[in-house]
Structure formats: C-alpha cells, structure tokens
N, C-alpha and C positions, 0 to 999 in steps of 0.2 A: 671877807678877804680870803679865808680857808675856801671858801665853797669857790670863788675865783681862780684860786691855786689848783685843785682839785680839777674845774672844768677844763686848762691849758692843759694838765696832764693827759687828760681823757680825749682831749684833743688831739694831743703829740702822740699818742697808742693808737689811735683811731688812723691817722697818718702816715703812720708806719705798717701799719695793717695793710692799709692800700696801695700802699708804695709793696711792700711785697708780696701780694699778690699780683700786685702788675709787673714782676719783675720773673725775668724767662732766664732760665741759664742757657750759656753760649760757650759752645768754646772757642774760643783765640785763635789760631795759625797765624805766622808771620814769615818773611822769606825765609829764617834763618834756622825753621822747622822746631821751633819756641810754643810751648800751648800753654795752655791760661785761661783756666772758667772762668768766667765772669757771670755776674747776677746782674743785668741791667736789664733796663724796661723797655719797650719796643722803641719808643722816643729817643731815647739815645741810640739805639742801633738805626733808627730812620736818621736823624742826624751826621752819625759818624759815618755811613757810606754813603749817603747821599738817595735816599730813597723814596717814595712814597707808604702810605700808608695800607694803600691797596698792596703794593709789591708785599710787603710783609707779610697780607694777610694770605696769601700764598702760602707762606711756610708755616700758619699756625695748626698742628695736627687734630685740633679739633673740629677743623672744616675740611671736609673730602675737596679737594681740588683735584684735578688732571695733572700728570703729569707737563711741566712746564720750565724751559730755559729761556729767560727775559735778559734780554742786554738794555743796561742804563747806560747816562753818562758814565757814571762813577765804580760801576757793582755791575756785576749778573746773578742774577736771582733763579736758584737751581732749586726745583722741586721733582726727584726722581725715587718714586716708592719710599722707602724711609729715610733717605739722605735731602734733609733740608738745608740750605747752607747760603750763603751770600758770599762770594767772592770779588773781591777787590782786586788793587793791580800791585798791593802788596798784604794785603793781607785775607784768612777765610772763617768764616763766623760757621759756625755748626750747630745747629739746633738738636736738642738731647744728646749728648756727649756719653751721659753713662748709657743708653741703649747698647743692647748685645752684639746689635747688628752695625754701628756707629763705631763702637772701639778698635775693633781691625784697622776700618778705613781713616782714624786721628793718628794710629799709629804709621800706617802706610805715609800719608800727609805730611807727617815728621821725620819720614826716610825721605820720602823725595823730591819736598819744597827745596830744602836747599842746594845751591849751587856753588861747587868750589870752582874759582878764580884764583888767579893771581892779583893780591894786592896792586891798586892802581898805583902812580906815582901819584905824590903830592902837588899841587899848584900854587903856587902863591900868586894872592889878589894884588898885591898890593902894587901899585905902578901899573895894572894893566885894565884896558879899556872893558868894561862893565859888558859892551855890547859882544867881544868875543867873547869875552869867559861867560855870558849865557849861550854865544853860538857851538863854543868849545864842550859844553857842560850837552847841549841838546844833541849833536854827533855822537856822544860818548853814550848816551842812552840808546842811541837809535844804532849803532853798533850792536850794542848786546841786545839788541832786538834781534839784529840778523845773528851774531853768534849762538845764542841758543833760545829754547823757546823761552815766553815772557812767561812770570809766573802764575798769569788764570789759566794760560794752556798747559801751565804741568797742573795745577789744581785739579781744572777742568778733566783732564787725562783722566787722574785717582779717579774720580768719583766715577765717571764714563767706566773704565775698569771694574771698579768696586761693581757698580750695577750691572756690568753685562755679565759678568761672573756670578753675580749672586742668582740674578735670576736662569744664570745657566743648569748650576747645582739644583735651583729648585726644579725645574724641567729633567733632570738625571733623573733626580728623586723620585717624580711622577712616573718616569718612563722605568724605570724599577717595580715600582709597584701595579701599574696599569699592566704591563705585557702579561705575565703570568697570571693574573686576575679575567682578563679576559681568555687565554688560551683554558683557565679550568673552568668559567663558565661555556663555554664553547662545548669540553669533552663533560658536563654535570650541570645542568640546569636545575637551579633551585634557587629558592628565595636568599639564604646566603649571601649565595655567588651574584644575585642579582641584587640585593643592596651594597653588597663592595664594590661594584662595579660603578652603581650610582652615584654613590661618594668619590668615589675617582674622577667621573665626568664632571663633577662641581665644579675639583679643585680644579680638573683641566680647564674649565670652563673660567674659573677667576683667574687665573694665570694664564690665559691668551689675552686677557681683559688688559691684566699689567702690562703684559710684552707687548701687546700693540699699541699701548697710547706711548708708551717710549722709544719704540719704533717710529712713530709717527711725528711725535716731539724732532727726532734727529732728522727724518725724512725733510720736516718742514725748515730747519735749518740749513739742510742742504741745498731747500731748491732758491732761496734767498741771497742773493749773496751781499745782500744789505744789512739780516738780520747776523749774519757770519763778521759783518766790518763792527757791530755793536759792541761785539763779545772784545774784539782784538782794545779792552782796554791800557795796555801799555803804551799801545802808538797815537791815541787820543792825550794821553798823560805828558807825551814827547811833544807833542804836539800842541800843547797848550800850557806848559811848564809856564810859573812867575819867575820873574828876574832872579836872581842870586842877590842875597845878602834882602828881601822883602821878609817881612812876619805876617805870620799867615795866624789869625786868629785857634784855641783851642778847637778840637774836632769834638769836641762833647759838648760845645756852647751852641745854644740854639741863635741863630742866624734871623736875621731882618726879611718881612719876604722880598723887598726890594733886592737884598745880596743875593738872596736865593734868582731871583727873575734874573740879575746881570750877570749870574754865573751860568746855568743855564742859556745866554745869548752867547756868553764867550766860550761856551761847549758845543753848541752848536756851529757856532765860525770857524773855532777849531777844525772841527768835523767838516766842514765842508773845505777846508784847505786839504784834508790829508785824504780825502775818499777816492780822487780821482787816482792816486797812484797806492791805495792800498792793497797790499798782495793777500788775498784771503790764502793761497794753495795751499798755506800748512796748516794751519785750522782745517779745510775743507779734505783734506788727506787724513788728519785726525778722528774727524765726524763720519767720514766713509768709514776707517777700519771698523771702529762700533757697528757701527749703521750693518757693514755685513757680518758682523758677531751678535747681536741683537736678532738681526734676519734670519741668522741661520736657526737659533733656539725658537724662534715663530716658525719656522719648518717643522724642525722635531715637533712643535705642537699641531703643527696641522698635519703631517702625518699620523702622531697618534689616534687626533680626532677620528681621521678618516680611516684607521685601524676599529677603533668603537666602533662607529659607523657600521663598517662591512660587519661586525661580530654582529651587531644589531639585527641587520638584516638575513643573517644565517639563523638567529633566534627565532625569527621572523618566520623564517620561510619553514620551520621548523614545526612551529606552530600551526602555519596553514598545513601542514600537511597532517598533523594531527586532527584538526580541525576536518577534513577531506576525511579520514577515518571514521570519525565522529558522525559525521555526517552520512557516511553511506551504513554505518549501524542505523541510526535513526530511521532512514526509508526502510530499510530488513525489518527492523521492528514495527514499524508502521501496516508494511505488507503480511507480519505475523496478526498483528491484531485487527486486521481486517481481515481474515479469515475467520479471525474467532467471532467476531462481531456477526457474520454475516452465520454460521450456525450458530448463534446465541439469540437468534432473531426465536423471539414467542408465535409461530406463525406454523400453523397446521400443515405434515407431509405427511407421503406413506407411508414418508422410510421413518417417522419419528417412535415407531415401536421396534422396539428392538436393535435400539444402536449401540451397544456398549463396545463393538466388534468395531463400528465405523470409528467413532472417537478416536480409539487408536490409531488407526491409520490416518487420520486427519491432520494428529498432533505430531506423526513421524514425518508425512509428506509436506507436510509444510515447513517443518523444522527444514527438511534436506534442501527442500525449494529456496530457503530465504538461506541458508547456508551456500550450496551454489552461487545463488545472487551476489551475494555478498564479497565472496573469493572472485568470479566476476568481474567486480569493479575493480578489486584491488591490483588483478590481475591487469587490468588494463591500465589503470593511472601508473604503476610501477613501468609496466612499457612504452609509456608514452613521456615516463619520466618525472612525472607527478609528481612522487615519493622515491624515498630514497629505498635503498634496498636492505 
C-alpha cells in the first residue's frame, strides 16, 4: 500500500511537471486597460479565443516565422518582430510580458485601451418584447462602432505604432553609426575601417530583412479588402450577438467538436450577412498611415545601402588604379631584367674584354630608360584620367 501511495505521488509531480512546462506566461489586456499575467498552456489560450493550433504556433518564439497579421472568426493573430500577441474584440494576450522591449508597449496598451463615455441609461427587461431589446442592445453596439474606433483597432494601432517606431530608432541607430564609418573609410583605407564597415552592412543587411517583411505583411493587407473585413472583429460580434438573458458556457471549458463546427457555420452566416455593406476606410486609412511610416525607414535603408554601395565602388576604383601603378612597375621591371638577361648571356664578343667602363653605362642607361617609361605611362593614364591626381 506504501509503494501504491508513493507511485500516485510520483505521479501527481510528474503531472505537474508537465502541466508547467507546457504552461506560457501571457499577459492579460482588457478594454478597461486592466493587466493580469496569467500562466496558462496553449490549450486554454486556443480555446478562450477561439483559435487553431497552427495560429499559435505562430507566436511561439522558438520557431522563426515571418512576419504575420491573420484575421479569425474570433482573434487576430499578430506576429511583428518581438511583439506576439492575440487580440480579441475585447480583450489582448501578449506573449513575454517581462521582455524589455514588451513593457513600454503593456504600458502604452493600458493608456489607451480604455475609452471614457458617459454611462448608458439603464433598461428595464421586464414587460418588454425579447425581440427589441436584442434589436435595442445590437444598435447600441453598432453605434459605438461608428462613434469611435472598436477596440482591436486601437490595440492594433499600439502595436502598428510600437513597431513602426521601434524599427524607426533602429534605423537612426544604423544611420549614426554607418555615415561617419563610411566617410573615414573613404578618406583612410585600412583593415579597421574595413571591418566596421562590414559589420554595419550585416546589421543594414538584417534590418532591411525585418522592415521589408512588415512592410509587406501591411502592403498585403491593404491590397485585400477581404483580409481588412477579418480583422474588423467588433462588427462580426454585432453581428452575430445571442439573444439577451442566453448563458453561454465558461470560455476555458473545452467545447464538443460538433459546437465548435455549428459555431463556425453561424460565423460564417454572420459574415456573410454583414460583408456586403462593411466599410473597411478606417482600418484601411490606419494600415496606409504605417504602410507609409514603415516605407519611409525602408527608404532611409536603401539609401544607405546605395550610400555603401557608391563608398564600395570609390574603394574599388581605388584600387584599380593602384593596381594600374602596379602594373606599369612590373613591365619597367621586366624591360630592366631584360636587359640584364640579354648581357648576362655566357656567349663570346669582342667587346667582352674590357667592359668594366660599359657595365656602367648599361646599369645608368637602362635605369633612365625604364624610368622614362614608366613617368610615361603615368603621364598618360593621369591625362586620360586613369588615376587620380
């Protein structure tokens, strides 16, 4: 019986083992700019927004994904550089919370999720027809749809912000460090200058990589204006509202797949009652501002690029004309030791008695000769523009 005692225990450790390790911290947002870590496992966050398995695996930082903004029924699933996050149409989960680069934008999220109103007037049920007070209840949503934005377009906003900024700053950064790097290899060429230089092109190099796939992320957003109705999850919500005074099962209780399938049917019937008169313009006026804020820090990088570039090819051309130098020594030298070659031949003259007098003047007349030459070429590549002066 001990050793039975003993294995339950071993078992309820073991258990708990795996339960946290499978368990991911998140943080919380809610409209009323409320935060709340939570430790729950993927299964409950697939559950409580309504998600798939794959959408998650999206935000898990262990796998390199592309940048990516997926519209569900329920959630949009945002993977932009470090901000991984799931938003709903009231609430926004955030993956790593304490990251350095995360805390700004929870704080931000909690300045400007909420929205002050004036208290609604109260309604009383009682005596009045079920059918208006769901028609009464769904106006009243679809109201503050038009009165201010719903709350995944202010979420959406922050994070669109947080990232066009961040990767703005990183781009200052580079462009700080690149210009002056390149202008002193320009006026000093050396190995120094030309490994800071190369380090620079890396980092330019990974950082056109981030800015263009999030560039492209929102380009692709904008040229859909299907994938743009996804995202508008409040007017899908208004749009598919249950009756008043219905209970609606816990959002952490895992679901039948049958409810899942006839909810899904009635997400998409929804959806296809409200698409013909859905107005994207303010989403798509949103996704523009970025789109040319994001555009414009992929400018500053391809002009620096093409800044390297040109320095590149002043190194270059640099070079060849050292090389052009180089090279017209080599024939001078070449026509020096062909002279010496040709009286170094072992081969019977007249004149080979008695040359101590010629020697001399062999080694100075050649010298002058291949000196000549040499002034010469330089003379002439310099006027024709060869080299520089």
């Amino acid at each position: 019986m001990v050793r039975a005692i003993v294995q339950s225990v071993a078992d309820v450790q073991a258990l708990n083992k795996k339960k946290a390790a499978t368990s991911r911290q998140w943080m919380l947002l809610d409209s009323k700019g409320e935060s709340m870590v939570l430790e729950v496992s993927k299964y409950d966050i697939m559950h409580r927004v309504g998600i798939h398995a794959r959408d998650l695996r999206i935000l898990d930082p262990l796998l390199s994904y592309p940048s990516t903004v997926l519209g569900r029924e329920r959630a949009i699933v945002l993977n932009l550089e470090h901000i991984k996050a799931v938003i709903t149409a009231e609430e926004v989960f955030l993956r790593n919370p304490t990251d350095e680069n995360v805390i700004p934008i929870v704080e931000e999220l909690c300045r400007r999720l909420p929205v002050r109103r004036e208290p609604a007037k109260t309604v009383e049920s009682n005596g009045v027809d079920p059918t208006k007070l769901r028609t009464s209840s769904k106006s009243r949503l679809l109201q503050d749809i038009e009165d201010e934005p719903p709350f995944e377009f202010r979420a959406l906003e922050v994070i669109l912000e947080a990232i066009c900024s961040y990767l703005d700053a990183r781009t200052t950064e580079l462009e700080a460090d690149a210009y002056p790097a390149l202008d002193e290899l320009t006026s000093k060429i050396s190995s120094r200058n030309l490994d800071r230089v190369r380090k620079l092109k890396s980092r330019m190099t990974r950082l056109t990589a981030r800015v263009q796939k999030v560039r492209d992320e929102l380009e692709q957003l904008l040229d859909d204006d299907g994938d743009m109705a996804d995202l508008f999850l409040t007017r899908k919500l208004a749009g598919s509202s249950p009756p008043v005074g219905s209970s609606l099962p816990s959002i952490w209780e895992i679901g039948s797949p049958n409810t899942g399938s006839r909810i899904s049917r009635v997400s998409r019937a929804s959806m296809a009652t409200y698409t013909a008169d859905n107005d994207v313009e303010e989403l798509e006026m949103l996704l523009e501002a970025y789109f040319m804020q994001i555009d414009g820090t992929l400018n500053k990088l391809t002009a620096l690029r093409e800044y390297i570039d040109d320095t590149e090819d002043y190194i270059n051309i640099q070079l060849i004309q050292l090389e052009l130098v180089i090279s017209a020594a080599t024939v001078i030298m070449s026509m020096y030791a062909a002279v010496a070659g040709i009286f170094g031949m072992n081969i019977p003259y007249p004149w080979n008695s008695g040359y101590n007098y010629v020697f001399k003047w062999v080694v100075f007349l050649s010298g002058v000769v291949c000196l000549a030459v040499f002034s010469l070429i330089l003379f002439y590549a310099r006027y024709r523009g060869l080299i520089g002066n």
